[in-house]
MDTraj code that builds the backbone (N, CA, C; nanometers):
import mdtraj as md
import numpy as np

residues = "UNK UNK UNK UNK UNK UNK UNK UNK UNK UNK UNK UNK UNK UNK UNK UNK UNK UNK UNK UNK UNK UNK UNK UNK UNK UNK UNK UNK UNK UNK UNK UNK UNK UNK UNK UNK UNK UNK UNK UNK UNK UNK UNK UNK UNK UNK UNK UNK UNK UNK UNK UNK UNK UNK UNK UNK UNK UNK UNK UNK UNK UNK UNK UNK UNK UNK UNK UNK UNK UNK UNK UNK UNK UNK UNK UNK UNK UNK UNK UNK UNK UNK UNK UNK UNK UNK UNK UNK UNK UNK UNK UNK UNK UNK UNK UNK UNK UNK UNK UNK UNK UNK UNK UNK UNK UNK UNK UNK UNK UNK UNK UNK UNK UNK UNK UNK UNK UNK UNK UNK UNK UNK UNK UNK UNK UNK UNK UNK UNK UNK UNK UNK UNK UNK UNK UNK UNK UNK UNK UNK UNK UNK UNK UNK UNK UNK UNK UNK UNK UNK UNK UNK UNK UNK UNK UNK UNK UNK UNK UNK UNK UNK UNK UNK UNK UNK UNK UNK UNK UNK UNK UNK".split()
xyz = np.array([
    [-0.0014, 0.6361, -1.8974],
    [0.1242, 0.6115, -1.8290],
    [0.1401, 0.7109, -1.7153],
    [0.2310, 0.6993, -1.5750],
    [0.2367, 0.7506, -1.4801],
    [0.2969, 0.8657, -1.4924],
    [0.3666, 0.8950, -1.6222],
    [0.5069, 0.9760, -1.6720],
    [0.3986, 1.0922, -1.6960],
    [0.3341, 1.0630, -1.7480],
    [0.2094, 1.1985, -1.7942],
    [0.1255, 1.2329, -1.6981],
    [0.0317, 1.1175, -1.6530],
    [-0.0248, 1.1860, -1.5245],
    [-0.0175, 1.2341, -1.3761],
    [0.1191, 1.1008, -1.3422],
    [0.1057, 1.0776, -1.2091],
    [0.3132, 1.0818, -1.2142],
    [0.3646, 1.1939, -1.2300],
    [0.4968, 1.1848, -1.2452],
    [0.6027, 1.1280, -1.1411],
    [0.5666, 1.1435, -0.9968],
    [0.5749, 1.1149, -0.8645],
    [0.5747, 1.0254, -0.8689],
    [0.4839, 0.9092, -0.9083],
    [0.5229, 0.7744, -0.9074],
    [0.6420, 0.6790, -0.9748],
    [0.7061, 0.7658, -1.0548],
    [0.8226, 0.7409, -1.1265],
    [0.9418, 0.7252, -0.9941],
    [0.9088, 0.7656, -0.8406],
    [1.0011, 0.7974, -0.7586],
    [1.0125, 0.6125, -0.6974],
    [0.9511, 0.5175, -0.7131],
    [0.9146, 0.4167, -0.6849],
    [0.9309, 0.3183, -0.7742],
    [1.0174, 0.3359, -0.8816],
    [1.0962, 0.2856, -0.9853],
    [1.1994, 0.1907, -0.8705],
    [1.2429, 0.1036, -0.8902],
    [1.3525, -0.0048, -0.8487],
    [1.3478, 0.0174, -0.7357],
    [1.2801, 0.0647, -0.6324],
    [1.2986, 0.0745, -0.4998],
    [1.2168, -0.0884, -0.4555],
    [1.2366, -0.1087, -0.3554],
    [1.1671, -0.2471, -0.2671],
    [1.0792, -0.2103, -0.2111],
    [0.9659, -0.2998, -0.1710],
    [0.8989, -0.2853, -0.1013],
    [0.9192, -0.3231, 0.0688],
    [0.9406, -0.2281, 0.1446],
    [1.0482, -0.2836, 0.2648],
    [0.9060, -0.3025, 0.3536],
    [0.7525, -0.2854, 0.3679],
    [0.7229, -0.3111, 0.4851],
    [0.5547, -0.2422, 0.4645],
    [0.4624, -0.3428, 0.5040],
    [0.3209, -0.2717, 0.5315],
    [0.2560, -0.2079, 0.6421],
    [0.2358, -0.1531, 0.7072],
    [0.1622, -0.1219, 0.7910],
    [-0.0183, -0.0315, 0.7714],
    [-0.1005, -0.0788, 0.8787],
    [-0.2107, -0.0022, 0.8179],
    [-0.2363, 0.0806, 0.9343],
    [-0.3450, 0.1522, 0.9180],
    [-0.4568, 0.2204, 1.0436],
    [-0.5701, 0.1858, 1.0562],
    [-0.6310, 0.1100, 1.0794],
    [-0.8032, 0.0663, 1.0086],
    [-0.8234, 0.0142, 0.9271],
    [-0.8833, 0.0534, 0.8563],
    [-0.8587, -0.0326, 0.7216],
    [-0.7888, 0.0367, 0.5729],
    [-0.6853, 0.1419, 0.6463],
    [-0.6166, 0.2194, 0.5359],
    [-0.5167, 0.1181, 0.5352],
    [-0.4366, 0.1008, 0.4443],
    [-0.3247, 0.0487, 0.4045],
    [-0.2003, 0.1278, 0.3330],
    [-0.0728, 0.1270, 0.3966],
    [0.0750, 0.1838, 0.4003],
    [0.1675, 0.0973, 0.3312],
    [0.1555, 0.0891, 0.2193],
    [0.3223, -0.0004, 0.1692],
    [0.4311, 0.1252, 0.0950],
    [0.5134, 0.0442, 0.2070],
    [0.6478, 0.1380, 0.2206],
    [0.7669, 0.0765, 0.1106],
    [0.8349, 0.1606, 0.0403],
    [0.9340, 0.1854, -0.0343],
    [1.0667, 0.2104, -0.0279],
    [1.1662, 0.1427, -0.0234],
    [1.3177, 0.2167, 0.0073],
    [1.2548, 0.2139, 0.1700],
    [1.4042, 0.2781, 0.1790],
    [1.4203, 0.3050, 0.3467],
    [1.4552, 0.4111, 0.4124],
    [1.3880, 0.4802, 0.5424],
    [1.4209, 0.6211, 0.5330],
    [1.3465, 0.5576, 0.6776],
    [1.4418, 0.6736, 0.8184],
    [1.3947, 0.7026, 0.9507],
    [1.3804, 0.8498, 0.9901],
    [1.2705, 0.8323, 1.0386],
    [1.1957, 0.9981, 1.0295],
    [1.2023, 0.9938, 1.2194],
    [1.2239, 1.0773, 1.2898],
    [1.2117, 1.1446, 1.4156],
    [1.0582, 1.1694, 1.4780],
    [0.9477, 1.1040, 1.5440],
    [0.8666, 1.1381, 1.5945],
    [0.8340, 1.2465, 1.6577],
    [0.7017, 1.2906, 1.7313],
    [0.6929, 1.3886, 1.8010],
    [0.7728, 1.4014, 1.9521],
    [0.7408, 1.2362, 1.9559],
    [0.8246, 1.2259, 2.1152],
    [0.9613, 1.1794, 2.1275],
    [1.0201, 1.1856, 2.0126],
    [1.1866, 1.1631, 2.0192],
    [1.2126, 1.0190, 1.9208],
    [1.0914, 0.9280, 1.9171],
    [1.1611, 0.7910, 1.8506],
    [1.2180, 0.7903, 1.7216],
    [1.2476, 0.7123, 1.6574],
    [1.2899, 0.7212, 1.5744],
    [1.2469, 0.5894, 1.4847],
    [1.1730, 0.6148, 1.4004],
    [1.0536, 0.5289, 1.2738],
    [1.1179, 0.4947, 1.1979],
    [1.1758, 0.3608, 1.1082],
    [1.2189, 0.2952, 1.0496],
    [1.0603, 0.2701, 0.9194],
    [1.0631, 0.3635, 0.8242],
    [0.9685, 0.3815, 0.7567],
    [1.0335, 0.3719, 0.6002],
    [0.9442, 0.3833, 0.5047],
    [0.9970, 0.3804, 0.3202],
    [1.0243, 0.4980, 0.3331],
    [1.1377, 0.5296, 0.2125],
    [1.1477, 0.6592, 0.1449],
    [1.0379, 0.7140, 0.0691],
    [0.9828, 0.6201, 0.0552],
    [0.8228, 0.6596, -0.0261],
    [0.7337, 0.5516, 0.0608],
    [0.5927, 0.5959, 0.0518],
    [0.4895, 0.5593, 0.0828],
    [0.3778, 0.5812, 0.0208],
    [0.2748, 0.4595, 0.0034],
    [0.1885, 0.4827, -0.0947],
    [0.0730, 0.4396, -0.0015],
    [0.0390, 0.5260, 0.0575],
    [-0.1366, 0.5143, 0.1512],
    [-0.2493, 0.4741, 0.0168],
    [-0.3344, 0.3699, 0.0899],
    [-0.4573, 0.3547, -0.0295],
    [-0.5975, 0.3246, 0.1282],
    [-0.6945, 0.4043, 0.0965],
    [-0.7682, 0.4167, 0.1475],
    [-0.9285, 0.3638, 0.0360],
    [-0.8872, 0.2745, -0.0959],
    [-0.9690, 0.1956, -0.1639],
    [-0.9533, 0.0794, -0.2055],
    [-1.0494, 0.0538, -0.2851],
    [-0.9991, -0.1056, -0.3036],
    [-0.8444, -0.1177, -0.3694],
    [-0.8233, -0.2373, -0.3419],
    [-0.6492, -0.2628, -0.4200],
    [-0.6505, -0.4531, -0.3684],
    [-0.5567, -0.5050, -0.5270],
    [-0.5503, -0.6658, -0.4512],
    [-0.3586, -0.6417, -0.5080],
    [-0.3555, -0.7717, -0.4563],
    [-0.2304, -0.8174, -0.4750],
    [-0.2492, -0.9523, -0.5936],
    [-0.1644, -0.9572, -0.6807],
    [-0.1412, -1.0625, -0.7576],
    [-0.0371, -1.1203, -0.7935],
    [-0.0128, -1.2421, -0.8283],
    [0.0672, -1.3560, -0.8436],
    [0.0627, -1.4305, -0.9515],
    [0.1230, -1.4046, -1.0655],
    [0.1079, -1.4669, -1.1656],
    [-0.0264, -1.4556, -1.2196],
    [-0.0992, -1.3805, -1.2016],
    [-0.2455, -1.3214, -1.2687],
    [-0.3491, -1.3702, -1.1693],
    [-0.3263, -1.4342, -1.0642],
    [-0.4052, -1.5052, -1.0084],
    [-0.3922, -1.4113, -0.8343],
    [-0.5479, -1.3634, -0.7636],
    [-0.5670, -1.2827, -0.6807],
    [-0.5212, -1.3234, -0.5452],
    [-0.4106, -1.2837, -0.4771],
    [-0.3182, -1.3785, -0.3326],
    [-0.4085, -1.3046, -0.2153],
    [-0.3780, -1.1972, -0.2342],
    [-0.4276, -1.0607, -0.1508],
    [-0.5375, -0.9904, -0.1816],
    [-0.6051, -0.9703, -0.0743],
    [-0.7704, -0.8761, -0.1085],
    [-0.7876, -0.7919, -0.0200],
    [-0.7848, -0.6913, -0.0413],
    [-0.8514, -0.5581, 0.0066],
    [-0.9693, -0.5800, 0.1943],
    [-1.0435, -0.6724, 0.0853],
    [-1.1429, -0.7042, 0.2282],
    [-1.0984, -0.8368, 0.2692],
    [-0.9743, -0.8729, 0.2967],
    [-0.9566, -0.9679, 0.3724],
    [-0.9328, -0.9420, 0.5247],
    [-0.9118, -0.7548, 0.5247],
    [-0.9423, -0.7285, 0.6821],
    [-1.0211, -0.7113, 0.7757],
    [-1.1461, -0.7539, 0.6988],
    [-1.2407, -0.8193, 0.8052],
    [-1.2110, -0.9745, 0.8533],
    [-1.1167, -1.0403, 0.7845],
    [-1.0974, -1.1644, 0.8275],
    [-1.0007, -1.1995, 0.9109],
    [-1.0358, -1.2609, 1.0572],
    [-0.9375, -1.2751, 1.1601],
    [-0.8131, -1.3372, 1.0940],
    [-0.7187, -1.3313, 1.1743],
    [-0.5112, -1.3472, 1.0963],
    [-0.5430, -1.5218, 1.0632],
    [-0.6001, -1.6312, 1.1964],
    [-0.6009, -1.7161, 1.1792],
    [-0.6988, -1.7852, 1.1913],
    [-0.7621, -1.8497, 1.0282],
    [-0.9070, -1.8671, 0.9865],
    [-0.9143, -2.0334, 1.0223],
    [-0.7972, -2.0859, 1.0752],
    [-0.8623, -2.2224, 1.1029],
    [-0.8701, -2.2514, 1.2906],
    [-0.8367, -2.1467, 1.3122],
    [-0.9021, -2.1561, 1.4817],
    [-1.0342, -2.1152, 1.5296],
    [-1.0670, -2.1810, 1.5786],
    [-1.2450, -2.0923, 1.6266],
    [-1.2198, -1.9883, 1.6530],
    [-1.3738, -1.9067, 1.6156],
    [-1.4086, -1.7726, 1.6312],
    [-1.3430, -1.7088, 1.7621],
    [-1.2954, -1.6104, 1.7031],
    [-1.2867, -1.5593, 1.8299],
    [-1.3510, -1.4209, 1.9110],
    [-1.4185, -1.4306, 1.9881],
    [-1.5295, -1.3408, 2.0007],
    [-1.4888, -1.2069, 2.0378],
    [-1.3021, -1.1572, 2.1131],
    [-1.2412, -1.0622, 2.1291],
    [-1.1955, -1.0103, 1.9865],
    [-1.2154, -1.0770, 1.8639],
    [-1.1749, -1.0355, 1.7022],
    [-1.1787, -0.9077, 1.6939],
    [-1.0962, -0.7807, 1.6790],
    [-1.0930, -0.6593, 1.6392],
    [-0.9994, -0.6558, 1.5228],
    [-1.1144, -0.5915, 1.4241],
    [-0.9888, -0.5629, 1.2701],
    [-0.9213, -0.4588, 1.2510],
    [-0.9504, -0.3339, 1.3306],
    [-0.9206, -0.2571, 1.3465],
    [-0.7588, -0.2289, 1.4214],
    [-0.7060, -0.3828, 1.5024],
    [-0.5760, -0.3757, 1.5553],
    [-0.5164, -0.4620, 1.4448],
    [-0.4065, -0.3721, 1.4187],
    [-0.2983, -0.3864, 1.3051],
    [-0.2077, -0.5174, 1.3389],
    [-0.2385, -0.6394, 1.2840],
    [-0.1513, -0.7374, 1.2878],
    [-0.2803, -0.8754, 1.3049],
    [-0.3943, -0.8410, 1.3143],
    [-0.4950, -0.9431, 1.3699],
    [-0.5751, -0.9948, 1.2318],
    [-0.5514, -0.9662, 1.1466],
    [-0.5860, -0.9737, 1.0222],
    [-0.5341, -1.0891, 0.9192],
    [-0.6314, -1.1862, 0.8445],
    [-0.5580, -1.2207, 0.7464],
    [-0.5231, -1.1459, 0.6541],
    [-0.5275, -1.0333, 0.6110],
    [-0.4765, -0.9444, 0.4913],
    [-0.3387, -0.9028, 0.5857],
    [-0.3182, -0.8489, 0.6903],
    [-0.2156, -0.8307, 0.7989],
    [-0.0947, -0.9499, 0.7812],
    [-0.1354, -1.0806, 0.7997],
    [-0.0930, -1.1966, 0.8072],
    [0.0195, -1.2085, 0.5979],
    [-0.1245, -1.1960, 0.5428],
    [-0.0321, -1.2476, 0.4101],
    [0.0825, -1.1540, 0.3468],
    [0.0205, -1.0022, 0.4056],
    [0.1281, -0.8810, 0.3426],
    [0.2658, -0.9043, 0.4016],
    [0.2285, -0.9284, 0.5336],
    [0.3980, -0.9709, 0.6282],
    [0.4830, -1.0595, 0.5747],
    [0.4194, -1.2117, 0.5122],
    [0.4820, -1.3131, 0.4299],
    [0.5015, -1.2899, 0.3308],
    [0.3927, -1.1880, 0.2729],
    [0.4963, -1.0787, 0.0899],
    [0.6165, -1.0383, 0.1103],
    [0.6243, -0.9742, 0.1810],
    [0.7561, -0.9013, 0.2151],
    [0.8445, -0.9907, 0.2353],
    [0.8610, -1.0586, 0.3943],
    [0.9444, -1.1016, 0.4443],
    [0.9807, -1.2490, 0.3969],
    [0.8879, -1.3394, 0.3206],
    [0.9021, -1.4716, 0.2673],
    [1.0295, -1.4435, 0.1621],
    [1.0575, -1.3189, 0.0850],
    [1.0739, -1.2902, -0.0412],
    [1.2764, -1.3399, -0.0443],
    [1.3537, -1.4234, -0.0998],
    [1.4803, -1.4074, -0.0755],
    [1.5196, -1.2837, -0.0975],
    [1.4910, -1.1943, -0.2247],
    [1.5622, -1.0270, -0.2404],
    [1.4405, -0.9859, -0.2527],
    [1.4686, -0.8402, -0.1851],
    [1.3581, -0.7723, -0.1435],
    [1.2349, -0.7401, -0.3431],
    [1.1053, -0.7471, -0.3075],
    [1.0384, -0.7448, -0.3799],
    [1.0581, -0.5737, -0.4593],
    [1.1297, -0.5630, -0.5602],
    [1.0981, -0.4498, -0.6316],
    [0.9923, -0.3923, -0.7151],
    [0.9992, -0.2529, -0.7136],
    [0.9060, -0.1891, -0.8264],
    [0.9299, -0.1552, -0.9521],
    [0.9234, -0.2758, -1.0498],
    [0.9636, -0.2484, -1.2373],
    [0.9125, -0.1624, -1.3217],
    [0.7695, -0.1435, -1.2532],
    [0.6811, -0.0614, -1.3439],
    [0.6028, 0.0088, -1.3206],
    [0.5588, 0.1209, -1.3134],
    [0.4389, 0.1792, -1.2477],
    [0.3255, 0.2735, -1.4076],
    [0.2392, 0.1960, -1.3803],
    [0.1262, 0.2567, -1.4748],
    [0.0105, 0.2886, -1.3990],
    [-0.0481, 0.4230, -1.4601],
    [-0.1656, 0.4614, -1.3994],
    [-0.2565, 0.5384, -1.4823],
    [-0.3904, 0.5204, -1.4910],
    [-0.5150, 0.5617, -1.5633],
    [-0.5581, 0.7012, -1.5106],
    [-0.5992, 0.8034, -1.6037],
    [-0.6756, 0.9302, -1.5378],
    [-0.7440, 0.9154, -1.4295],
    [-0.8657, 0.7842, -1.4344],
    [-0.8961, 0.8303, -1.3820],
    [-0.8521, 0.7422, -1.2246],
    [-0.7010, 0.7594, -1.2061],
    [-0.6782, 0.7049, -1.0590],
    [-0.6647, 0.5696, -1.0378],
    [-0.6917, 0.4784, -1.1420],
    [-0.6279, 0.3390, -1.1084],
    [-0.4674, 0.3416, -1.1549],
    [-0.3949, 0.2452, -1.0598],
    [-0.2747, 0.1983, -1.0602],
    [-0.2057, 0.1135, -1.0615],
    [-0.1198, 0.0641, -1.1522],
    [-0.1133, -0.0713, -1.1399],
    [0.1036, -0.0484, -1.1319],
    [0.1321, -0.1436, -1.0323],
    [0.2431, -0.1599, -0.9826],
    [0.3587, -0.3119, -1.0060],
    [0.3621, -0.3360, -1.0886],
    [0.4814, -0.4334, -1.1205],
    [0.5407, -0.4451, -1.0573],
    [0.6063, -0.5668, -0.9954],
    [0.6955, -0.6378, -0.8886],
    [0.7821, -0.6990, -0.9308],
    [0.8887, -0.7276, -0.8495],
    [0.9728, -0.8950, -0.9346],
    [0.8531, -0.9977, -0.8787],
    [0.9072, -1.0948, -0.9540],
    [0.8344, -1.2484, -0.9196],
    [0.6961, -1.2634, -1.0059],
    [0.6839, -1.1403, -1.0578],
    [0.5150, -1.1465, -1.1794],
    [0.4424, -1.1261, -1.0519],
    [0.4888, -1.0340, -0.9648],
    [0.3495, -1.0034, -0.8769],
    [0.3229, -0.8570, -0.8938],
    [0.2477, -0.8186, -0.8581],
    [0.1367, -0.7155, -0.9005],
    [0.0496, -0.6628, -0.8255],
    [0.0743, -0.5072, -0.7595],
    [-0.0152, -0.4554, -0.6924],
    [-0.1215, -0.3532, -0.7587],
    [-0.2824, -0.3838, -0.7489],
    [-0.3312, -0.3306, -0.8307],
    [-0.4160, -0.1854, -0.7016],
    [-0.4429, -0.0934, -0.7665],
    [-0.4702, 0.0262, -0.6877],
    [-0.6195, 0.0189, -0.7903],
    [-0.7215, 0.0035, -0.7297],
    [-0.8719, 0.0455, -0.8065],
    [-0.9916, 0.1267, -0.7392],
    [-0.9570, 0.2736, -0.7404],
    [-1.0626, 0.3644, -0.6626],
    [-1.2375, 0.3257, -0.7303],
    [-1.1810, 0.2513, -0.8903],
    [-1.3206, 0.2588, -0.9722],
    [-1.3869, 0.1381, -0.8669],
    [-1.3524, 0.0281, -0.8207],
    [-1.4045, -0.0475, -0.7609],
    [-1.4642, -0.0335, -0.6376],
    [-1.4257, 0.1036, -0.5937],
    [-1.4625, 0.0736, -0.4333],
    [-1.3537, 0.1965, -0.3431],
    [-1.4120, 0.2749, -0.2511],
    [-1.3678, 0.3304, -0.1598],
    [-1.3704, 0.3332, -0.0678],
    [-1.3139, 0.3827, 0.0266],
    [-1.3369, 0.3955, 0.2500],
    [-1.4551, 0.5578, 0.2080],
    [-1.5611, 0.5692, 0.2567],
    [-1.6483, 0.6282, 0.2868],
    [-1.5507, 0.7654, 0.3587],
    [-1.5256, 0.7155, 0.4694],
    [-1.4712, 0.8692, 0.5093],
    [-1.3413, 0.9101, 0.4754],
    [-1.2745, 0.9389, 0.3878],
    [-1.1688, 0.9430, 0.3491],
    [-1.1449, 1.1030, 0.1975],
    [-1.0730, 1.1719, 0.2459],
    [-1.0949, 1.3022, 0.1462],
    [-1.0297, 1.2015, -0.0015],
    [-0.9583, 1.1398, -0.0034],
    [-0.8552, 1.1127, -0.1218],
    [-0.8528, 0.9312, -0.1069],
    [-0.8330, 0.8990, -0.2117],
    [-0.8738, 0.7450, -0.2223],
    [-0.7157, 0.7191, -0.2683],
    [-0.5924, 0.7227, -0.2777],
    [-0.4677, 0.7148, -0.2649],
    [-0.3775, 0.8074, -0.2134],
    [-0.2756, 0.8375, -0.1626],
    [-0.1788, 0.9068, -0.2284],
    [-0.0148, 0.8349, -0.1716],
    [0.0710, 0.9441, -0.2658],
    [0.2234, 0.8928, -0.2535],
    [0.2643, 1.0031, -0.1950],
    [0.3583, 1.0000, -0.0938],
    [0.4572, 1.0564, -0.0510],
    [0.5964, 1.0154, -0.0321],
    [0.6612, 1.1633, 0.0080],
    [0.8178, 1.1149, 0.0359],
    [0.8026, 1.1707, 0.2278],
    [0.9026, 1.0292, 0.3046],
    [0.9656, 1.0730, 0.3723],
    [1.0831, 1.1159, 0.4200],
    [1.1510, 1.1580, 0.2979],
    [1.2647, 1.2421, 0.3209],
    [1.2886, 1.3297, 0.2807],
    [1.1627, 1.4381, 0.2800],
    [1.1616, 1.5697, 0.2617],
    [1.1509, 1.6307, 0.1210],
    [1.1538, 1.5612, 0.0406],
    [1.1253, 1.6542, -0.1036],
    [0.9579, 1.6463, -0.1192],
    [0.9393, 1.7587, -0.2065],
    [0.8338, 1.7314, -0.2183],
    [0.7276, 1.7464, -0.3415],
    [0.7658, 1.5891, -0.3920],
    [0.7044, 1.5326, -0.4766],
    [0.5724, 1.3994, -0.4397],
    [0.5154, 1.4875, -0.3636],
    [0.4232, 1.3955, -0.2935],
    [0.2178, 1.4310, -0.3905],
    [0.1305, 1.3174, -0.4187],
    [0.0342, 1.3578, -0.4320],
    [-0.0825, 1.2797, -0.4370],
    [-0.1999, 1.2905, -0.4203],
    [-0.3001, 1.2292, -0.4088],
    [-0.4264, 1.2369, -0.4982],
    [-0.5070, 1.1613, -0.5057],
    [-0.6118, 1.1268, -0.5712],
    [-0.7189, 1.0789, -0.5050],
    [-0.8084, 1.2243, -0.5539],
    [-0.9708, 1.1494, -0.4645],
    [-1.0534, 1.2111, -0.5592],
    [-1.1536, 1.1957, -0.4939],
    [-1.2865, 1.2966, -0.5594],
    [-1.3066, 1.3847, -0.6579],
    [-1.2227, 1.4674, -0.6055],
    [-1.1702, 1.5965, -0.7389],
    [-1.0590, 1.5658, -0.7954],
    [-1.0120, 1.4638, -0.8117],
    [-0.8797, 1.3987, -0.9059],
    [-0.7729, 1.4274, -0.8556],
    [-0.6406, 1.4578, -0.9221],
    [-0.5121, 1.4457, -0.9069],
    [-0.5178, 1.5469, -0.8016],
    [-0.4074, 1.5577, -0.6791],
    [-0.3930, 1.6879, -0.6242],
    [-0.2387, 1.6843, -0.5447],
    [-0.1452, 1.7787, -0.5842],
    [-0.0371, 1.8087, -0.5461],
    [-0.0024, 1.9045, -0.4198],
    [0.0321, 1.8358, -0.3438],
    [0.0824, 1.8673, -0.2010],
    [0.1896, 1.9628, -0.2013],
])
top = md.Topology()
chain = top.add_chain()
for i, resn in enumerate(residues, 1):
    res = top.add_residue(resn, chain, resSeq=i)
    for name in ("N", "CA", "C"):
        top.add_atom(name, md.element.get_by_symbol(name[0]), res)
traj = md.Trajectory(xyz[None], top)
């Protein structure tokens, strides 16, 4: 359970999932709601929590796999011809880009977090309303250059933030 290993994730209890964003092929699903101040003055409409995963992870639906990890090699829209300008690397060009946006935003009340369980060694598994299910699996698969194969943070300053890679649990 998360209560023993991973206590921080208890912060992601009934909060929503308000919004994905990635960098590459890292992936950002944001929690609650919280606006943080940039370097150059803007002002970021981001989760109160954030859970970066830089390994494998799917999405599920009634036990059955909606969302995949490596669907960001796959252009947003798979029934138009190739397109030879295809970069996966720009955030929104993606079918994994494409279906996370319709998780969220398809949803009538925002998709909550019921449950959070997690294994020593770093898998996570995330309960939703609707019987959906975000699964976190470093055992399956990682990003090569990456120090830590998850972590959670807060953006509103406390700091109960932590990650998991290589050398296991590690508190920020």
């Amino acid at each position: 359970m998360s209560a023993n290993t991973f206590p921080e994730m208890q912060q992601l209890l009934e909060l929503p999932i308000t919004k994905t964003t990635r960098l590459g092929h890292v992936q950002f699903f944001h929690f609650g709601k919280a606006h943080i101040t940039n370097a150059s003055g803007l002002i970021l409409d981001v989760g109160a929590w954030t859970l970066e995963v830089a390994c494998h992870w799917q999405v599920e639906v009634a036990g059955d796999v909606t969302i995949r990890f490596e669907e960001v090699e796959i252009p947003r829209d798979t029934q138009t011809l190739a397109d030879p300008n295809f970069d996966p690397q720009v955030p929104g060009s993606t079918l994994r880009d494409r279906k996370l946006q319709e998780l969220v935003r398809s949803q009538r009340e925002p998709l909550r977090v019921l449950q959070v369980t997690a294994s020593p060694q770093g898998d996570l598994t995330l309960t939703l309303d609707g019987n959906k299910v975000l699964r976190v699996r470093p055992s399956e698969g990682v990003l090569e250059e990456t120090s830590y194969f998850w972590r959670v943070f807060s953006n509103t300053g406390t700091n109960q933030n932590v990650r998991f890679g290589p050398n296991g649990v590690e508190r920020e």
